[in-house]
Z-matrix of the N, CA and C atoms (Angstrom, degrees):
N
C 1 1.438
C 2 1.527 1 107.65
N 3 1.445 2 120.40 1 149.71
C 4 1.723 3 116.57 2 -164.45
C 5 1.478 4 87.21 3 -109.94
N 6 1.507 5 106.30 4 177.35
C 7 1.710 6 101.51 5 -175.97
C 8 1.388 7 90.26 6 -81.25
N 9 1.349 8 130.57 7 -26.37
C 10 1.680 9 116.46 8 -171.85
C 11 1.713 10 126.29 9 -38.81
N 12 1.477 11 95.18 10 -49.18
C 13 1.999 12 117.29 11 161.63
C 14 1.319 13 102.59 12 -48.83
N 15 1.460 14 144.20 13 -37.79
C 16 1.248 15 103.11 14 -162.49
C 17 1.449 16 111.38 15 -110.58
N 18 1.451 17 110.19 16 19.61
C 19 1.664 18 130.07 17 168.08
C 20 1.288 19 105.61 18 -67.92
N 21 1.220 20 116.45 19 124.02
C 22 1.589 21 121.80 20 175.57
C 23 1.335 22 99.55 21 -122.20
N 24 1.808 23 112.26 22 132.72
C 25 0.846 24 131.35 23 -142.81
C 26 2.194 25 88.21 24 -88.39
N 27 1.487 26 116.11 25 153.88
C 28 1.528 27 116.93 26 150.51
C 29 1.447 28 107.62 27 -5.28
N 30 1.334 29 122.22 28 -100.95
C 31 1.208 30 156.66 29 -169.30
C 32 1.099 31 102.75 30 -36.23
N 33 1.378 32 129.09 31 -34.62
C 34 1.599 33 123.74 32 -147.80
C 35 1.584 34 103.82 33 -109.74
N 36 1.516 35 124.05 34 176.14
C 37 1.526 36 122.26 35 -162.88
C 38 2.129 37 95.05 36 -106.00
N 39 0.927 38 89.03 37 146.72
C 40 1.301 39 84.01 38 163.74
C 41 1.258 40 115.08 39 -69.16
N 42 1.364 41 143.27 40 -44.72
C 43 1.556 42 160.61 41 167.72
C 44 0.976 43 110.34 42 -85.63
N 45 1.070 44 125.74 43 129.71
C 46 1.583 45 130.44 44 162.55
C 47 1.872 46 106.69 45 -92.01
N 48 0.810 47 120.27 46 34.41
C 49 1.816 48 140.11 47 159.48
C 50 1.381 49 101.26 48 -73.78
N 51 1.483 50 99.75 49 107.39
C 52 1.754 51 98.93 50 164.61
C 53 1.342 52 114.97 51 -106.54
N 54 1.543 53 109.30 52 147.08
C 55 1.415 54 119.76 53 -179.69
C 56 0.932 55 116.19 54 -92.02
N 57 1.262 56 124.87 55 100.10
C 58 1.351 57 137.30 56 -161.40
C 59 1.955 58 113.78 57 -74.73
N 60 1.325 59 103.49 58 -46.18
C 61 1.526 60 100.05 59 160.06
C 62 1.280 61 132.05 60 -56.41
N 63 1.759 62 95.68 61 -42.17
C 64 2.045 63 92.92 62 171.75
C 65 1.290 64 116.37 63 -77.96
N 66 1.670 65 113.59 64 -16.13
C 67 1.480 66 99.95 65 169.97
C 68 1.263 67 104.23 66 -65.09
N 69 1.172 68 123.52 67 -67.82
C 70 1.789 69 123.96 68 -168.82
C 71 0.892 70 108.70 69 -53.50
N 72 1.313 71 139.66 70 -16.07
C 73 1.986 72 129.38 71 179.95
C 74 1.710 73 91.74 72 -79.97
N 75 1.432 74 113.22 73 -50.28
C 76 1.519 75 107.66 74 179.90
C 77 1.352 76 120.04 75 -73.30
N 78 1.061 77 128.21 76 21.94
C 79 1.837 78 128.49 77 -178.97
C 80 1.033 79 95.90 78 -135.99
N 81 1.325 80 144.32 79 -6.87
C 82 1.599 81 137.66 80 140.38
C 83 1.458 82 141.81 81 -61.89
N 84 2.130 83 90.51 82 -25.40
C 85 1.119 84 68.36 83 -178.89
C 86 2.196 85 89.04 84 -115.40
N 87 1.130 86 132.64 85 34.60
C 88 1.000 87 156.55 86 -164.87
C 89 1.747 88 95.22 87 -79.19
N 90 1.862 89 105.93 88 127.23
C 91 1.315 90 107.61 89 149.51
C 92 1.613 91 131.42 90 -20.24
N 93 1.135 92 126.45 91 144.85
C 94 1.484 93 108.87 92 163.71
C 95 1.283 94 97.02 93 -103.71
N 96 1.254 95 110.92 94 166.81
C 97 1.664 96 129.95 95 -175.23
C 98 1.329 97 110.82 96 -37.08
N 99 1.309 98 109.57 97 -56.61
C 100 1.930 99 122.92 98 -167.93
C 101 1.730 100 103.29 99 -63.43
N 102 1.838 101 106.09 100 -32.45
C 103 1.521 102 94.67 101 -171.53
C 104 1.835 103 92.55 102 -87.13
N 105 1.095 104 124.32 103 -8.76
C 106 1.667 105 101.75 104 -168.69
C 107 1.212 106 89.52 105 -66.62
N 108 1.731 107 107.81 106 -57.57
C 109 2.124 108 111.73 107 -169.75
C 110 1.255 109 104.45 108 -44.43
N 111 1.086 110 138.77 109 -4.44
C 112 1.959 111 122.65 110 -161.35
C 113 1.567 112 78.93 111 -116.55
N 114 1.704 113 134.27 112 -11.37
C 115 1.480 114 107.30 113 -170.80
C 116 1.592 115 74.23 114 -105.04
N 117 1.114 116 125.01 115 -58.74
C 118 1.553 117 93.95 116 -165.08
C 119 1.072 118 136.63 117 -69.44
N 120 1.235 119 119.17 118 3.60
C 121 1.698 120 134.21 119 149.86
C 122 1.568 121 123.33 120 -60.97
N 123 1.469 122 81.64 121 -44.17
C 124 1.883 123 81.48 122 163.18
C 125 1.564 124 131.12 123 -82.11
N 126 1.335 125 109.30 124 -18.79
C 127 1.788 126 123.89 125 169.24
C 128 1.699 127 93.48 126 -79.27
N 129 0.984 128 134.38 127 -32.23
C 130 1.658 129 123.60 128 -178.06
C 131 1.403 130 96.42 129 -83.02
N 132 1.170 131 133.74 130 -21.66
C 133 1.694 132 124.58 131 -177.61
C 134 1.385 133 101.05 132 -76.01
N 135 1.218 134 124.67 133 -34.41
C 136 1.506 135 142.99 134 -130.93
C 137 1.801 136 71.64 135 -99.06
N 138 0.964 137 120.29 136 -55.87
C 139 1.859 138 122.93 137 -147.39
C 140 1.597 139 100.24 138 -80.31
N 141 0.827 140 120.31 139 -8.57
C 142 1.673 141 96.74 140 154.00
C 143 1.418 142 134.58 141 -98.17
N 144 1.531 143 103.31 142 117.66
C 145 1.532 144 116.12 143 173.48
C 146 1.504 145 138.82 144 -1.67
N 147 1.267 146 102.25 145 -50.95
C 148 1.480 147 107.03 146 -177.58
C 149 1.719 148 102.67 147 -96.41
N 150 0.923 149 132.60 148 -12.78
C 151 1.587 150 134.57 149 167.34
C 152 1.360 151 95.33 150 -90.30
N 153 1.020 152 143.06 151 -15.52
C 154 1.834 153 124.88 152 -170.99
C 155 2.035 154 83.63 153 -101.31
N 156 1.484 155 117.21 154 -22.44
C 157 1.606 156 99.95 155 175.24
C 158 0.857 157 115.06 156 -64.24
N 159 1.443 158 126.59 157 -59.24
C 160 1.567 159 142.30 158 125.99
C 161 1.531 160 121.76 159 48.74
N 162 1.504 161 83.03 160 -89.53
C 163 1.695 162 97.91 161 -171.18
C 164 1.450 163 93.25 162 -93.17
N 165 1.194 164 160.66 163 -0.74
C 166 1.537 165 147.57 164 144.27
C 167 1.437 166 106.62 165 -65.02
N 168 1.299 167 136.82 166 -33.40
C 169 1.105 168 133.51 167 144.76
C 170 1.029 169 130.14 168 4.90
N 171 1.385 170 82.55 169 -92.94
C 172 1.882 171 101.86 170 -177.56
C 173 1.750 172 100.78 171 -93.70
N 174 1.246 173 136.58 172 -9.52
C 175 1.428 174 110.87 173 140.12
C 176 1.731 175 123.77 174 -44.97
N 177 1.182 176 114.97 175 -50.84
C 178 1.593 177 121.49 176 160.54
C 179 1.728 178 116.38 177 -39.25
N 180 1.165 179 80.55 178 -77.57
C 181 2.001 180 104.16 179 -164.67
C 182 1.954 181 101.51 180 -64.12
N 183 1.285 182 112.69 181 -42.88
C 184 1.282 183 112.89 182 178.65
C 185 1.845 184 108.23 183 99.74
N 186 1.392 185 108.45 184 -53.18
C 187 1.378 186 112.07 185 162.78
C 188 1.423 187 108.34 186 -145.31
N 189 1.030 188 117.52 187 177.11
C 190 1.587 189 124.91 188 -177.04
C 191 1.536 190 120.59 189 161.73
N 192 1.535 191 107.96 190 130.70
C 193 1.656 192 105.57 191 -175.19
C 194 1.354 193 125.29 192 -90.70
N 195 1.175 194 115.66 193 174.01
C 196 1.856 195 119.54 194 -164.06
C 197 1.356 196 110.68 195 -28.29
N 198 1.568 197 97.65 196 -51.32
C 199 1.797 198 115.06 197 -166.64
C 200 1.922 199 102.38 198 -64.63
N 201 0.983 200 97.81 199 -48.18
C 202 1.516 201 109.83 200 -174.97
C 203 1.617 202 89.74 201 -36.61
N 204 1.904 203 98.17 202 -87.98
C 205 1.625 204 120.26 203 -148.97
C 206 2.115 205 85.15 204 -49.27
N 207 0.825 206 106.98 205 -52.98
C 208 1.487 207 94.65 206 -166.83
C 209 1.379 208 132.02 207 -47.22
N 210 1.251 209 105.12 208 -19.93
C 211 1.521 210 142.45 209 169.80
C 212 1.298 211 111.69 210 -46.11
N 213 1.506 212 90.46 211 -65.20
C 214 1.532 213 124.35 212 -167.54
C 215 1.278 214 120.42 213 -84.48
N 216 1.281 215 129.58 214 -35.73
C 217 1.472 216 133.87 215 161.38
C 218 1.503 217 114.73 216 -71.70
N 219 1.430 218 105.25 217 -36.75
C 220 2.204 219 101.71 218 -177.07
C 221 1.441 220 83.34 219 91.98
N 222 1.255 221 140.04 220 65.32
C 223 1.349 222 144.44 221 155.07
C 224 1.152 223 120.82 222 -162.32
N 225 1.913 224 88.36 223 126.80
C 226 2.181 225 99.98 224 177.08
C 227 1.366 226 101.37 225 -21.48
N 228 2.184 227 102.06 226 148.88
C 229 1.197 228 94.37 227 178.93
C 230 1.698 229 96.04 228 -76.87
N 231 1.388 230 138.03 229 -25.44
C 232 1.445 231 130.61 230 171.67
C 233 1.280 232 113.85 231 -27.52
N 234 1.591 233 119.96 232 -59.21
C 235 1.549 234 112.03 233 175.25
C 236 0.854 235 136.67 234 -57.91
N 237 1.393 236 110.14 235 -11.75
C 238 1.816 237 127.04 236 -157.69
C 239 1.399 238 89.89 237 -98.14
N 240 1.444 239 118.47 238 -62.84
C 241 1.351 240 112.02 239 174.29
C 242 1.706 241 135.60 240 -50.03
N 243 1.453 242 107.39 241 -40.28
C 244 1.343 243 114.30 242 168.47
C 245 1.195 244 114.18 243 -47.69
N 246 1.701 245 118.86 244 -54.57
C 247 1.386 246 126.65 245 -175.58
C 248 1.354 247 112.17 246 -61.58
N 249 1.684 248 124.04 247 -40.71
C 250 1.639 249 108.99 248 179.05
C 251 0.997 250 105.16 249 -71.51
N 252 1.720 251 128.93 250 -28.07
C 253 1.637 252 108.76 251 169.62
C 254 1.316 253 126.09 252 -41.70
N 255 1.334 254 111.47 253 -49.42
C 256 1.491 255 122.17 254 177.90
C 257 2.048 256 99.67 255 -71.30
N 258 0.768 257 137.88 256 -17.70
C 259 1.523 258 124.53 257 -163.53
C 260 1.877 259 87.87 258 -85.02
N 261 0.991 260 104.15 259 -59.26
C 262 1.594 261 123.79 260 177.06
C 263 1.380 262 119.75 261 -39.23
N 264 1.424 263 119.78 262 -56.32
C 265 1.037 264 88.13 263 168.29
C 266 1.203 265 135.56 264 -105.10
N 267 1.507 266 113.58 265 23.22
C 268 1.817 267 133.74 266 161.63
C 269 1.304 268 90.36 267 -50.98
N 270 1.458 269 127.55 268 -53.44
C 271 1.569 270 126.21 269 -146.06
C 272 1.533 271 99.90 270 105.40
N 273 1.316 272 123.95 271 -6.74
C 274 1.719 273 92.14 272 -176.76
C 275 1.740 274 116.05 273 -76.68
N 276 0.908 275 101.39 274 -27.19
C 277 1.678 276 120.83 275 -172.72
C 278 0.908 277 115.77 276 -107.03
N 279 1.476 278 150.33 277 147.41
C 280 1.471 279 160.80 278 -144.79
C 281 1.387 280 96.85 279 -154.58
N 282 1.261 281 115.45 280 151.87
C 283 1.929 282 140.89 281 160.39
C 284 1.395 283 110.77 282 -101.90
N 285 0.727 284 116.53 283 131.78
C 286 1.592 285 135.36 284 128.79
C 287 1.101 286 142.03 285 -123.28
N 288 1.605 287 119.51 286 140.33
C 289 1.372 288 125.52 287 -161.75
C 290 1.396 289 117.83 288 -84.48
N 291 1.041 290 154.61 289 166.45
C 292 1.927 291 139.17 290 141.78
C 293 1.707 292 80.37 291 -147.92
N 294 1.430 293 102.72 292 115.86
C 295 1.185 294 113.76 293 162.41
C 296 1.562 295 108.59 294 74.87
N 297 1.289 296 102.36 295 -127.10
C 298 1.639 297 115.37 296 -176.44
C 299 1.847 298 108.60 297 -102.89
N 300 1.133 299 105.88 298 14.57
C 301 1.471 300 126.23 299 -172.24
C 302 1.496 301 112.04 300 -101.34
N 303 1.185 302 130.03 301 147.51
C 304 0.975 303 119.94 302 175.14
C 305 1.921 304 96.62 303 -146.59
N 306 1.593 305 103.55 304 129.52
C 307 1.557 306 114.29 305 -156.72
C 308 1.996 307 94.97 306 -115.22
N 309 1.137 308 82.31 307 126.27
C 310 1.888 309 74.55 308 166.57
C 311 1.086 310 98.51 309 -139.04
N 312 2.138 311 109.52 310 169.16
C 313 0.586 312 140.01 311 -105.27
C 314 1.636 313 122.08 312 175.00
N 315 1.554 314 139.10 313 127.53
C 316 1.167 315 135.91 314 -147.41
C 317 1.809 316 94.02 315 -71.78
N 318 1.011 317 127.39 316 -176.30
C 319 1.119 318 127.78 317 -170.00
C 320 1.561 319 105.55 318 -99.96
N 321 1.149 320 130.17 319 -71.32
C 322 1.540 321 148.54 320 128.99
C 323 1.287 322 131.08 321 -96.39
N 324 1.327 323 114.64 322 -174.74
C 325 1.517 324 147.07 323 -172.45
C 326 2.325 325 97.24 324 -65.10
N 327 1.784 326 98.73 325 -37.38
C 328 1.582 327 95.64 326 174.63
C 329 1.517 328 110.92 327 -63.35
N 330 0.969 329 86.89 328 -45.49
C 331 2.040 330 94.28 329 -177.30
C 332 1.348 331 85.51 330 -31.65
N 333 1.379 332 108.20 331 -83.67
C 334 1.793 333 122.86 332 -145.29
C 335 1.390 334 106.06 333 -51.11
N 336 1.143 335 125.61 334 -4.17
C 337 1.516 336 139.05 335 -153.35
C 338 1.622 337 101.64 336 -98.00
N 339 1.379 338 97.12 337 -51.79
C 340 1.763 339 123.71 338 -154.75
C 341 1.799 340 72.41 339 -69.30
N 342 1.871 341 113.47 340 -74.14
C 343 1.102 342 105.22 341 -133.44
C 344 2.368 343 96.77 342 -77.01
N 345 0.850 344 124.97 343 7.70
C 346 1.352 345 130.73 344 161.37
C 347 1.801 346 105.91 345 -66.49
N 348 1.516 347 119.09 346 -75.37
C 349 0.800 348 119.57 347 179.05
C 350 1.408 349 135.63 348 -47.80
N 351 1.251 350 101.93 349 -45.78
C 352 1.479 351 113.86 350 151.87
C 353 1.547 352 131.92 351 -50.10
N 354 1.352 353 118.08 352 -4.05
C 355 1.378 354 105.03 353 -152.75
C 356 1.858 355 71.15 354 -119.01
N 357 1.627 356 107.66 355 -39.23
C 358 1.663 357 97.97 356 -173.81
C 359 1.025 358 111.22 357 -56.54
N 360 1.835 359 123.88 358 -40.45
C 361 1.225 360 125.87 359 -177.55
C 362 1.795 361 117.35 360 -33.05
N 363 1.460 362 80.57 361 -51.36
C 364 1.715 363 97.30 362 -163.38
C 365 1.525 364 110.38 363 -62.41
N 366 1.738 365 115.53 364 -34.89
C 367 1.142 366 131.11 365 174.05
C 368 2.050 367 116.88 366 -60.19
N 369 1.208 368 92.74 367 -31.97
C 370 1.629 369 104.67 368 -172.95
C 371 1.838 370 89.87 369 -68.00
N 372 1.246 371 111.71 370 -54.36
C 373 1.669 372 121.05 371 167.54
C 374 1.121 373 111.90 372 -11.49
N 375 1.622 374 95.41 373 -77.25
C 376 1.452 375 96.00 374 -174.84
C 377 1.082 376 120.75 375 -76.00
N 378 1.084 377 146.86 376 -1.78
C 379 1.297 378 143.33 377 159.98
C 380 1.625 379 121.99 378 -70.29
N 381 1.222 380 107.37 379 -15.25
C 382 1.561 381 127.82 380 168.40
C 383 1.105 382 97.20 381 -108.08
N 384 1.414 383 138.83 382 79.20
C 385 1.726 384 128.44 383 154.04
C 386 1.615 385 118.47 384 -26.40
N 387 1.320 386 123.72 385 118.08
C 388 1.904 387 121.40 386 163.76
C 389 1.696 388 88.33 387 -169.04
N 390 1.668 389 118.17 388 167.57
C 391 1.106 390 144.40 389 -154.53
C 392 1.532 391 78.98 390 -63.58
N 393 1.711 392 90.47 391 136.86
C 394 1.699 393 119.73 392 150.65
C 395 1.371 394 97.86 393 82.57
N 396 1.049 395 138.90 394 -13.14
C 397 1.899 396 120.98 395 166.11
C 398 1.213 397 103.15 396 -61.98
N 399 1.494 398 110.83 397 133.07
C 400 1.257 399 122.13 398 156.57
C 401 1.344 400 111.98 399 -108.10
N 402 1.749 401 97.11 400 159.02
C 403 1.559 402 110.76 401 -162.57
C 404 1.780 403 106.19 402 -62.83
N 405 1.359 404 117.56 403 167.90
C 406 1.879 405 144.26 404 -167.78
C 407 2.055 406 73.52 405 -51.84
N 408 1.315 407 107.25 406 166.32
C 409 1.499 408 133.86 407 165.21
C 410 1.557 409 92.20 408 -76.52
N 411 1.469 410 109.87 409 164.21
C 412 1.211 411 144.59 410 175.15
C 413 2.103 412 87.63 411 -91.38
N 414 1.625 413 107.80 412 123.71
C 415 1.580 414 110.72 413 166.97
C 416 1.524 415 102.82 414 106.94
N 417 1.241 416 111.28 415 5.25
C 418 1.567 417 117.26 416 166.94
C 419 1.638 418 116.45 417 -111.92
N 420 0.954 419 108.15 418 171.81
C 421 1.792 420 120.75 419 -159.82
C 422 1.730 421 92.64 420 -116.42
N 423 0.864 422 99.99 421 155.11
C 424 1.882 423 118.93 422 178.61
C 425 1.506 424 106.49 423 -38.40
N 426 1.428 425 128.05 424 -32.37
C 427 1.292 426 127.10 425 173.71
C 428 1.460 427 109.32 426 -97.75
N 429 0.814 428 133.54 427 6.31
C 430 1.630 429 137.64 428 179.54
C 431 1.309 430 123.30 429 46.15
N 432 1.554 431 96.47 430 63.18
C 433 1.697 432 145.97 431 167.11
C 434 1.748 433 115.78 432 -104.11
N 435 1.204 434 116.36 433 111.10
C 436 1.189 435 107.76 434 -179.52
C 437 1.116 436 115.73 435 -88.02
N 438 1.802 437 106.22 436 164.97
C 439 1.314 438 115.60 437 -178.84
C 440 1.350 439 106.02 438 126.34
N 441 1.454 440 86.41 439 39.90
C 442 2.190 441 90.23 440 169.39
C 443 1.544 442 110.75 441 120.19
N 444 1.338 443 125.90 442 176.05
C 445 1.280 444 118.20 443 164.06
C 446 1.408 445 107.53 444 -103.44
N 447 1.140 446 104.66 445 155.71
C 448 1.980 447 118.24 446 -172.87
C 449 2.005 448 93.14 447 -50.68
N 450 0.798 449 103.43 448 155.24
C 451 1.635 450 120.44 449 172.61
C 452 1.471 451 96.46 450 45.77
N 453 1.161 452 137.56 451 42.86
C 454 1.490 453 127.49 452 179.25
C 455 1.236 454 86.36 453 -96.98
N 456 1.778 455 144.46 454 -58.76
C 457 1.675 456 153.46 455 -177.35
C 458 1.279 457 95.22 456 -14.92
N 459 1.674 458 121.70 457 152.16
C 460 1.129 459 126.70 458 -159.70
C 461 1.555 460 139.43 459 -21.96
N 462 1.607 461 95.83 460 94.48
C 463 0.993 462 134.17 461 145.07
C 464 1.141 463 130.94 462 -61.82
């Protein structure tokens, strides 16, 4: 046997001994198939750029229409609209009408949840430099709290 064989890779177990109780405690209480596809359908909705501006948006603004968010993101109102089509009928995003207007809007209190947590996640990132973190959003403060940039107050 060369010493190369007995290198075990990151990833890999030192033992190949399976725990048969912690497997079965963890496959009980384990996604089923149909709910993983409905979460990773929703993390692939979630992962494009101009829909994750999107829904921070109106985490900000609270509601706001096509013309608004399009305004506000720097994107055709076509894209803007395509994308709340798709936010809408995930369920993350809601419509409302007044008149000939139509105002949207986070879906619930989970939305605001997902996209908070998510954003600290990303923040903990950067605080650990390694491949593919990108830097805090533009509208956050030195702790990555929104509501402006740090020392922006009278100006």
């Amino acid at each position: 046997m060369t010493s190369r064989e007995n290198v075990i890779g990151l990833d890999g177990c030192a033992s190949k001994t399976i725990d048969h109780r912690r497997v079965a405690a963890t496959r009980s209480r384990l996604l089923a198939l149909d709910e993983a596809a409905h979460l990773a359908a929703l993390f692939r909705l979630l992962g494009d750029p101009t829909r994750a501006r999107i829904l921070y948006a109106l985490l900000e603004a609270g509601e706001l229409c096509v013309c608004d968010l399009a305004a506000t993101v720097d994107a055709p109102e076509t894209s803007v609209s395509h994308a709340l089509r798709l936010l809408r009928t995930s369920g993350v995003v809601r419509a409302r009408r007044d008149g000939r207007m139509i105002y949207y809007s986070l879906a619930d209190a989970h939305v605001r949840v997902l996209l908070d947590v998510s954003y600290e996640h990303m923040r903990h990132g950067d605080l650990h430099p390694g491949p593919g973190n990108t830097p805090a959003s533009p509208g956050r403060d030195a702790r990555g709290k929104r509501g402006g940039r740090a020392g922006a107050r009278g100006r």
